[in-house]
One Martini backbone bead per residue (centre of mass of N, CA, C, O) as a GRO file, in nm:
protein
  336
    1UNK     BB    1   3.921   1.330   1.180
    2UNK     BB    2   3.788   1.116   0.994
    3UNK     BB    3   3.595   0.829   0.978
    4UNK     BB    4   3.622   0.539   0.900
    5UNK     BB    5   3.549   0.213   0.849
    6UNK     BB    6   3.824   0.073   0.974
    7UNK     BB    7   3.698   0.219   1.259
    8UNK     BB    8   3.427   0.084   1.251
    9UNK     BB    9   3.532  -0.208   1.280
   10UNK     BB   10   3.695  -0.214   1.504
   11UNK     BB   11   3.502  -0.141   1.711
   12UNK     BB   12   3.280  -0.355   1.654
   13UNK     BB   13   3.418  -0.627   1.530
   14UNK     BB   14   3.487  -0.643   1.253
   15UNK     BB   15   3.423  -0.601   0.881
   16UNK     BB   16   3.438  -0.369   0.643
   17UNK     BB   17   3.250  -0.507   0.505
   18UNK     BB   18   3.009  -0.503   0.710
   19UNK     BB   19   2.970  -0.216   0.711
   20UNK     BB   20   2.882  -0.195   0.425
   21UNK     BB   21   2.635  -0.341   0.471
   22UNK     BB   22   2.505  -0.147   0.670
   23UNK     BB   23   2.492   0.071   0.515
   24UNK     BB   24   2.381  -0.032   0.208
   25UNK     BB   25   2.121  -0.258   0.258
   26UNK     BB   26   2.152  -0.538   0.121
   27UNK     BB   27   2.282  -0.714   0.290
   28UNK     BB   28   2.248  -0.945   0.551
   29UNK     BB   29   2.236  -0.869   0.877
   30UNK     BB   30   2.288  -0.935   1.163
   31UNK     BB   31   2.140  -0.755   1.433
   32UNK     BB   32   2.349  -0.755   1.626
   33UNK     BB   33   2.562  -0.681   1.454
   34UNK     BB   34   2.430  -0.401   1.334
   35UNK     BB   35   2.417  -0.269   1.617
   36UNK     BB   36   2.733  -0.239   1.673
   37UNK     BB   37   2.780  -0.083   1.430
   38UNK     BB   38   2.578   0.164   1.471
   39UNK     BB   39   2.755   0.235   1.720
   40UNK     BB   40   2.994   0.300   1.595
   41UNK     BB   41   2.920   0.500   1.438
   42UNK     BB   42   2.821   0.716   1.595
   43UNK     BB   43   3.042   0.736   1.823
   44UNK     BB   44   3.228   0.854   1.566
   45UNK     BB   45   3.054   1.009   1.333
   46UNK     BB   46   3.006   0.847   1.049
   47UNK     BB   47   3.048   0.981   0.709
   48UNK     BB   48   2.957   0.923   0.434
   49UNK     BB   49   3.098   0.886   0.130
   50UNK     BB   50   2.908   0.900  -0.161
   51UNK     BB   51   3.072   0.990  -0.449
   52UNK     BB   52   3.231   0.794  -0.394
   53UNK     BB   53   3.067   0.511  -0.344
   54UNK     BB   54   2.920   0.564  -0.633
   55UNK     BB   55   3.182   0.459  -0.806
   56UNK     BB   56   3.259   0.206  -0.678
   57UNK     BB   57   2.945   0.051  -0.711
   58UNK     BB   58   2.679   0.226  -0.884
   59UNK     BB   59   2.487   0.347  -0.695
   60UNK     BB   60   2.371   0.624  -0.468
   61UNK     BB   61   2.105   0.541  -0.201
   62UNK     BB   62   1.867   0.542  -0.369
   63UNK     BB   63   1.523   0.580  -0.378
   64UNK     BB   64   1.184   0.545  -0.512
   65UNK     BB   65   0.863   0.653  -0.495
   66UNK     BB   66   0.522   0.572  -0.609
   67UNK     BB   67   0.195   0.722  -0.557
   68UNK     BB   68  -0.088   0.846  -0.692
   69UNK     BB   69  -0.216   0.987  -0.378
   70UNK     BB   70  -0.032   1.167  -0.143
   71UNK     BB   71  -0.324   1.308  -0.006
   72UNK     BB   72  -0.383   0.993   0.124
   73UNK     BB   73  -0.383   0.876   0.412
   74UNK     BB   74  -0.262   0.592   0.337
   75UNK     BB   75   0.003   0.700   0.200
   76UNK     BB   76   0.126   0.803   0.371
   77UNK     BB   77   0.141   0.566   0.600
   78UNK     BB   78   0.315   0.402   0.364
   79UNK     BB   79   0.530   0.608   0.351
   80UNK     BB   80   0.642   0.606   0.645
   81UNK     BB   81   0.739   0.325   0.604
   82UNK     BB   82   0.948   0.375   0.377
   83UNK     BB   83   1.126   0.588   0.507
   84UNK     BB   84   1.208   0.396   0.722
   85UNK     BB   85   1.321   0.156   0.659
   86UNK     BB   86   1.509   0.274   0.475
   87UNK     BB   87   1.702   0.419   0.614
   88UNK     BB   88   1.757   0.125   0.766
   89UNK     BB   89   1.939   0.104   0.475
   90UNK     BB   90   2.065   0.351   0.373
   91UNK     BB   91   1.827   0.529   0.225
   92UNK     BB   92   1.688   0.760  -0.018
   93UNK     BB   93   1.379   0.927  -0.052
   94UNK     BB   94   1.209   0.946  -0.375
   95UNK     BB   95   0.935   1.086  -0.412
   96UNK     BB   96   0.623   1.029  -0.605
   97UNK     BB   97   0.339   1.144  -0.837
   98UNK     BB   98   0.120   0.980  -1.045
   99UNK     BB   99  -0.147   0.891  -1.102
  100UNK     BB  100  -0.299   0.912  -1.471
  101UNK     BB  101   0.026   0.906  -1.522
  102UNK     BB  102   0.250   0.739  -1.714
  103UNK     BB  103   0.470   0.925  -1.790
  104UNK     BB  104   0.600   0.922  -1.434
  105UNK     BB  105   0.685   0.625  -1.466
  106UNK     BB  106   0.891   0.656  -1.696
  107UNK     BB  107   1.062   0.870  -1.539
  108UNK     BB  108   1.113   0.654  -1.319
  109UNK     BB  109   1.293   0.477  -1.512
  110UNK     BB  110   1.481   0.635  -1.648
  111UNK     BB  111   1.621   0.700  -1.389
  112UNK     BB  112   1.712   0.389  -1.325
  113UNK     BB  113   1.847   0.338  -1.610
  114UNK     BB  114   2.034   0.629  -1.516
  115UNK     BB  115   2.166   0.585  -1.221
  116UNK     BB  116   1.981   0.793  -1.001
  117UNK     BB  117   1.883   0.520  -0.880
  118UNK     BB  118   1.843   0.197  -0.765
  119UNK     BB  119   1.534   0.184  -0.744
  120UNK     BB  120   1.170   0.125  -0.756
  121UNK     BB  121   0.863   0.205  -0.629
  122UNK     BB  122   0.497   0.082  -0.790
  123UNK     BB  123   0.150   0.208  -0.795
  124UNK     BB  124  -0.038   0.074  -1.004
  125UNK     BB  125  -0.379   0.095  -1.120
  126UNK     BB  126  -0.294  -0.015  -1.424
  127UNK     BB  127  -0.156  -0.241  -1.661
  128UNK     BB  128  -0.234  -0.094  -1.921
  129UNK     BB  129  -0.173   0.152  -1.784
  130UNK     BB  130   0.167   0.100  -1.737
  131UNK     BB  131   0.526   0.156  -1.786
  132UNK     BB  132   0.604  -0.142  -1.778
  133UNK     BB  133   0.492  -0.206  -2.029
  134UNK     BB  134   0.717  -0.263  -2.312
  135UNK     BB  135   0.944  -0.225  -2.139
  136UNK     BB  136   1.282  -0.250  -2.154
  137UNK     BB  137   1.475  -0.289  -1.936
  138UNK     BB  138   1.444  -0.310  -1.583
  139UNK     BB  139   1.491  -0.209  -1.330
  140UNK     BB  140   1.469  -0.221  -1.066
  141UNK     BB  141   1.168  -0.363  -0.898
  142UNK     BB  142   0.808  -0.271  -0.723
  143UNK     BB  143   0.508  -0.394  -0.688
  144UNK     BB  144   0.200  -0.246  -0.570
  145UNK     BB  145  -0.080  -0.422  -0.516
  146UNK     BB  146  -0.299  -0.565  -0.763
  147UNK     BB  147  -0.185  -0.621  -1.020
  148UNK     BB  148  -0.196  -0.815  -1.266
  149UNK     BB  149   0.179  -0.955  -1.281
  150UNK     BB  150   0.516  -1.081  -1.398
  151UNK     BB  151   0.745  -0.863  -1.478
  152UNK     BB  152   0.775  -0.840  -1.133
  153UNK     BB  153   0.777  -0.792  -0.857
  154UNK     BB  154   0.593  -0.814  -0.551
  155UNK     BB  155   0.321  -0.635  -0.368
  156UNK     BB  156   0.042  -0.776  -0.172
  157UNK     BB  157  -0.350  -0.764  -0.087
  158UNK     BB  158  -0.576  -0.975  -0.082
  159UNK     BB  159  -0.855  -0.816  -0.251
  160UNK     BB  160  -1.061  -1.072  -0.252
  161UNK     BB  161  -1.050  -1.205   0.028
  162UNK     BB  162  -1.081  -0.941   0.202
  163UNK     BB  163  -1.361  -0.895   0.062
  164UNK     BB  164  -1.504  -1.173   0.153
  165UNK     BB  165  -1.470  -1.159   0.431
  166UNK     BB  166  -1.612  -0.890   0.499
  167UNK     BB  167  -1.882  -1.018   0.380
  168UNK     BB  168  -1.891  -1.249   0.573
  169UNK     BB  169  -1.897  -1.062   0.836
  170UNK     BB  170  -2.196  -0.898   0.705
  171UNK     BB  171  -2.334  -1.148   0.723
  172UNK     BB  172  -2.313  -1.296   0.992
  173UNK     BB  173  -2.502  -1.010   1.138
  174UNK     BB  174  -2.746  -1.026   0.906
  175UNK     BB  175  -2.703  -0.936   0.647
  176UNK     BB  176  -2.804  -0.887   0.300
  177UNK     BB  177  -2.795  -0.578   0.215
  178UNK     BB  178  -2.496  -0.565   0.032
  179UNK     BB  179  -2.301  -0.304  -0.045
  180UNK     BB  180  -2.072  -0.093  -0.242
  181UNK     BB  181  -1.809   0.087  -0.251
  182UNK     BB  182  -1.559   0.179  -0.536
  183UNK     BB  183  -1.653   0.070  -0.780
  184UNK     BB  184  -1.636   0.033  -1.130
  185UNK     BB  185  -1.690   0.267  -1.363
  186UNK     BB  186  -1.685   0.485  -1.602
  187UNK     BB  187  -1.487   0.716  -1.442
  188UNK     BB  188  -1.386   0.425  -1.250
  189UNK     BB  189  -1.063   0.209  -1.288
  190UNK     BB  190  -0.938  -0.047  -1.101
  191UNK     BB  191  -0.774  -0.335  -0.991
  192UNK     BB  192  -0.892  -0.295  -0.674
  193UNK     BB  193  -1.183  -0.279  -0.744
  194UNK     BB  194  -1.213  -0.551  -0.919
  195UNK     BB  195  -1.097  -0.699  -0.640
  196UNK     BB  196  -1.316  -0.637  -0.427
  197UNK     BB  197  -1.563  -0.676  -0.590
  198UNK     BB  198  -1.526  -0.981  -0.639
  199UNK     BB  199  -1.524  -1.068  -0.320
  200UNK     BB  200  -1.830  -0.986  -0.283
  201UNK     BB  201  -1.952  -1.198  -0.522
  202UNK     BB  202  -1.849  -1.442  -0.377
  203UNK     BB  203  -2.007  -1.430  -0.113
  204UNK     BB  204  -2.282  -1.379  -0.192
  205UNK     BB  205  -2.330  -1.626  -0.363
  206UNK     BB  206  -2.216  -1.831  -0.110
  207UNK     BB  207  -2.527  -1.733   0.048
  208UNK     BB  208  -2.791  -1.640  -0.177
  209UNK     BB  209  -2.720  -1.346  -0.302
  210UNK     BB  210  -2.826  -1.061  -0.410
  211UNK     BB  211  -2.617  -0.902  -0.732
  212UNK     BB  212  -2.662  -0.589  -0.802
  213UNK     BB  213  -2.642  -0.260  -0.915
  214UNK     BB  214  -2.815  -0.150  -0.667
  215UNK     BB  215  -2.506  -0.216  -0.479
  216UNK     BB  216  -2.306  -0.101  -0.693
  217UNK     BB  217  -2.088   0.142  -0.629
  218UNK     BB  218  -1.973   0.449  -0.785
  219UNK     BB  219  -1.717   0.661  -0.809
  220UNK     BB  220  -1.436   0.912  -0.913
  221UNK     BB  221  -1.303   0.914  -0.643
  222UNK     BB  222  -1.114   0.793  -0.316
  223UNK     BB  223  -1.293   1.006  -0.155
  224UNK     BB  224  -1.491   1.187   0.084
  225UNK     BB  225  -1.653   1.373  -0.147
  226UNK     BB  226  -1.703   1.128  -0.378
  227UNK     BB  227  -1.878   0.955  -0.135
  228UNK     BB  228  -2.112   1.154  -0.023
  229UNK     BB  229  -2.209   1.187  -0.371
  230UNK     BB  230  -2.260   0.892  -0.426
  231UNK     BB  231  -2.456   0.820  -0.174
  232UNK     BB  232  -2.652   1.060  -0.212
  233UNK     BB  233  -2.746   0.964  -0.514
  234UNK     BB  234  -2.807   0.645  -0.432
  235UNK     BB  235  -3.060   0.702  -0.204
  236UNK     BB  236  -3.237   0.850  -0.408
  237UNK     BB  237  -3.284   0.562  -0.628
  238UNK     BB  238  -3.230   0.368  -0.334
  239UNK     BB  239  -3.237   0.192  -0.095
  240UNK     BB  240  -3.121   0.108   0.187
  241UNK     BB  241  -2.890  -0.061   0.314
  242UNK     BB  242  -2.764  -0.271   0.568
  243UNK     BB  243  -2.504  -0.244   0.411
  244UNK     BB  244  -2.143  -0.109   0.383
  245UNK     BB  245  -1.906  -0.119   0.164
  246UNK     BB  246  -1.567  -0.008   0.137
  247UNK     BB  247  -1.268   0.006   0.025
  248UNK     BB  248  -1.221   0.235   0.207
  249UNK     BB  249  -1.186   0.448   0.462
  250UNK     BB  250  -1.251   0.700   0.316
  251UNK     BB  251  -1.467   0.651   0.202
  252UNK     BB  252  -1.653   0.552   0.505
  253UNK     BB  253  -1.667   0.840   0.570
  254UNK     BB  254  -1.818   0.970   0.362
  255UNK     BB  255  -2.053   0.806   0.393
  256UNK     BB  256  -2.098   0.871   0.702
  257UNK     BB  257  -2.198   1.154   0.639
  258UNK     BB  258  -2.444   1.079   0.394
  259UNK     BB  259  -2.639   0.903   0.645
  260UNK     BB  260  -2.662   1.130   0.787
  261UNK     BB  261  -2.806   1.363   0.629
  262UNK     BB  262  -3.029   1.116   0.559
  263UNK     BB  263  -3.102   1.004   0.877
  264UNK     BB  264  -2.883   0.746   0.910
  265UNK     BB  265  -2.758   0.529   1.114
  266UNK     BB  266  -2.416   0.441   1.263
  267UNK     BB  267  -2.581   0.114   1.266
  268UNK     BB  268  -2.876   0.117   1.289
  269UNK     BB  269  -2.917   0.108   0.973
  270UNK     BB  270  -2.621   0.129   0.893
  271UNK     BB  271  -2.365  -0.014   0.798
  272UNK     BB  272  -1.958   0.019   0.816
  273UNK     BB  273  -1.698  -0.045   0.592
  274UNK     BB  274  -1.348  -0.095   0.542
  275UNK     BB  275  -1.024  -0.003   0.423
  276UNK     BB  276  -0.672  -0.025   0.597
  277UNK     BB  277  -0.647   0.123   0.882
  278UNK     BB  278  -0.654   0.375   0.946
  279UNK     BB  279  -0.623   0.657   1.207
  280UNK     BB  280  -0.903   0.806   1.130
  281UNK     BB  281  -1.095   0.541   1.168
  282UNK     BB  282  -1.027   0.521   1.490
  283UNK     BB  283  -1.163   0.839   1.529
  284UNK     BB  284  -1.422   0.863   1.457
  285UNK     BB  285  -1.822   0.848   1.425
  286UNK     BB  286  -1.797   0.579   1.428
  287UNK     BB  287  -1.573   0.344   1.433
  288UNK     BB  288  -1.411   0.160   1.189
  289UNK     BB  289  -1.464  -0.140   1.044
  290UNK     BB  290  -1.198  -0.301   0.895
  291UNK     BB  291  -0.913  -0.412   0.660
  292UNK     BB  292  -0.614  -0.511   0.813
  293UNK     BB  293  -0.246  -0.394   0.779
  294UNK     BB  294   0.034  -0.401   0.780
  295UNK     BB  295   0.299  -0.156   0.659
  296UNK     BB  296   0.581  -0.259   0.783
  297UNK     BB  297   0.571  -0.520   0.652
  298UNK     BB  298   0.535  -0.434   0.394
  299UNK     BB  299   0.821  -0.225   0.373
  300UNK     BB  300   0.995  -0.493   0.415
  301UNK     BB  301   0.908  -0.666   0.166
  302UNK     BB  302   0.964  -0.483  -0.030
  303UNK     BB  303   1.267  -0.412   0.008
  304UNK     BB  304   1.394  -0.714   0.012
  305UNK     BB  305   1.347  -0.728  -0.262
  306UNK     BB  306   1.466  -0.500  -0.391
  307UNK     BB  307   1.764  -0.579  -0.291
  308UNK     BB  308   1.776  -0.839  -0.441
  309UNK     BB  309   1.785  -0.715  -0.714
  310UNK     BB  310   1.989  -0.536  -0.727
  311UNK     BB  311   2.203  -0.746  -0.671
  312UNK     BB  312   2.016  -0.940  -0.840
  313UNK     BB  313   1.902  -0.931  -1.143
  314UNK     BB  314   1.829  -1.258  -1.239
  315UNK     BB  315   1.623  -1.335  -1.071
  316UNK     BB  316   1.322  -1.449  -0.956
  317UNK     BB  317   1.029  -1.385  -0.928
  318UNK     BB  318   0.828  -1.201  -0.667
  319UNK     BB  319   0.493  -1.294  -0.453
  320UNK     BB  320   0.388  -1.091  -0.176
  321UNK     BB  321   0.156  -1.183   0.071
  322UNK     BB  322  -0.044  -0.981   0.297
  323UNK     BB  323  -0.186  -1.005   0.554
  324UNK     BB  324  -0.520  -0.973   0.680
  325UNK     BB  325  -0.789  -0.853   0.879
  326UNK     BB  326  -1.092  -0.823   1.100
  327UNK     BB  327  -1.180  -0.501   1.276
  328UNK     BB  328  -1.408  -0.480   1.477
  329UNK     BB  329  -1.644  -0.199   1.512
  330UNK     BB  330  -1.895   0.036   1.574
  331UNK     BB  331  -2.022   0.066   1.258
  332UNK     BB  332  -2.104  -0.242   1.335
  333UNK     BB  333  -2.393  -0.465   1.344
  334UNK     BB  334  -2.659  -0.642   1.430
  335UNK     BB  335  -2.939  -0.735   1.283
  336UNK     BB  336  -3.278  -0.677   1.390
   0.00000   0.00000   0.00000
């Protein structure tokens, strides 16, 4: 016979409802009983009815994910981290790709407004284009990222003050000619773009350096093959710079092949720091100088965000920021 929610109760030394709390992942349940009511469930190898359950509160069990490019390094292993925290609140995670198509951020607003998912995560490029403007009576939600908007929850890393610290950790080196790439061009504008230029630019402007065209680079699309076409035509037009901050890691491997390619080495010729801290980073050669930010604590207080509205749907919107480091690693040194 099925082991009921009342048997693991029973067992655990607990009540039905702190259960079906630790199943449901919604309200705080103390660690030590969280673990008590765990053993209970595996130990009868309890399988909650799910369509009962969904009946009973409006529920599903999932929530939405959804990031502009699952293909990035970065984007994974963000993912690896809500998909684990998830589980652990007893929620399946409904992937999706966003990309530069607000209507697929629209389709799962729909989702969520048809109780289909119970909240969504959405990593807007820009708050300009995303579904979430305009949109009335909108779902559980938190937002990700850097858009500046107060319609919703959010959860993100300083990446002005980041970007700052990060230049100025490549002037305390003795750099002066310090450029970046990944800023926004023509054909590339995301709203994280404008704020790590932002934040290399008060760093510069703070030191007495020249903020110039000839220092900010920008290419389509935030790749390795994107990074190295676009460092390559930089050098074609311009001196190389004493330092290259990119805004990602990934940016930062593409730049690190396209300074080799042009005979100049990193560090010694040119330092190369990126921004995430991703695994690919800390193993190329040398190692990127980062920065570095918790994935498993972002993706911790985004859910805690995201339970707390789906319970309480009218409470007051939060903007939680995630602290960074910079991780000094081989591909920067000190000026000669």
């Amino acid at each position: 016979m099925r082991a009921t929610v009342k048997d693991v109760a029973a067992l655990a030394g607990v009540s039905p409802k702190t259960v079906s709390n630790v199943i449901n992942g919604v309200v705080f349940v103390r660690p030590e009983t969280r673990e008590r009511v765990e053993q209970a469930l595996a130990e009868l190898d309890y399988v909650p009815n799910l369509s009962a359950r969904g009946l009973r509160n409006g529920r599903t069990g999932s929530i939405a994910l959804a990031f502009p490019d699952l293909t990035t390094p970065y984007s994974a292993e963000m993912s690896h981290w809500f998909v684990e925290v998830a589980h652990e609140r007893g929620w399946a995670v409904q992937l999706e790709q966003t990309g530069t198509r607000p209507e697929r951020e629209g389709e799962l607003l729909l989702r969520g407004k048809e109780h289909l998912v119970d909240g969504l995560v959405l990593n807007p490029t820009s708050l300009d284009e995303s579904a979430i403007v305009g949109t009335e009576s909108l779902p559980p939600l938190v937002v990700i990222g850097e858009v500046e908007q107060t319609l919703v929850d959010q959860v993100r890393v300083d990446s002005v003050a980041a970007a700052r610290d990060m230049t100025e950790h490549l002037i305390g080196l003795g750099h002066r000619r310090i450029a970046v790439l990944g800023s926004s061009g023509r054909d590339f504008d995301t709203a994280t773009a404008r704020a790590r230029t932002q934040g290399w630019s008060e760093a510069m402007a703070a030191a007495g350096l020249a903020v110039d065209e000839g220092l900010r680079w920008s290419c389509d699309a935030w790749s390795p093959a994107a990074a190295s076409a676009a460092v390559t035509e930089a050098l074609a037009r311009h001196d190389a710079p004493d330092a290259l901050f990119c805004f990602t890691d990934s940016l930062a491997i593409g730049a690190v092949h396209a300074l080799w390619s042009a005979g100049l080495r990193v560090p010694g010729d040119v330092s190369v720091a990126g921004f995430d801290d991703i695994a690919d980073g800390r193993f190329v050669l040398p190692p990127l100088t980062t920065v570095a930010l918790d994935k498993r604590l972002f993706a911790e207080r985004t859910l805690e965000l995201l339970a707390a509205r789906i319970a309480e749907r009218d409470r007051p919107t939060e903007l939680v920021i995630i602290p960074h480091t910079i991780v000094a690693r081989a591909s920067t040194a000190a000026r000669r």
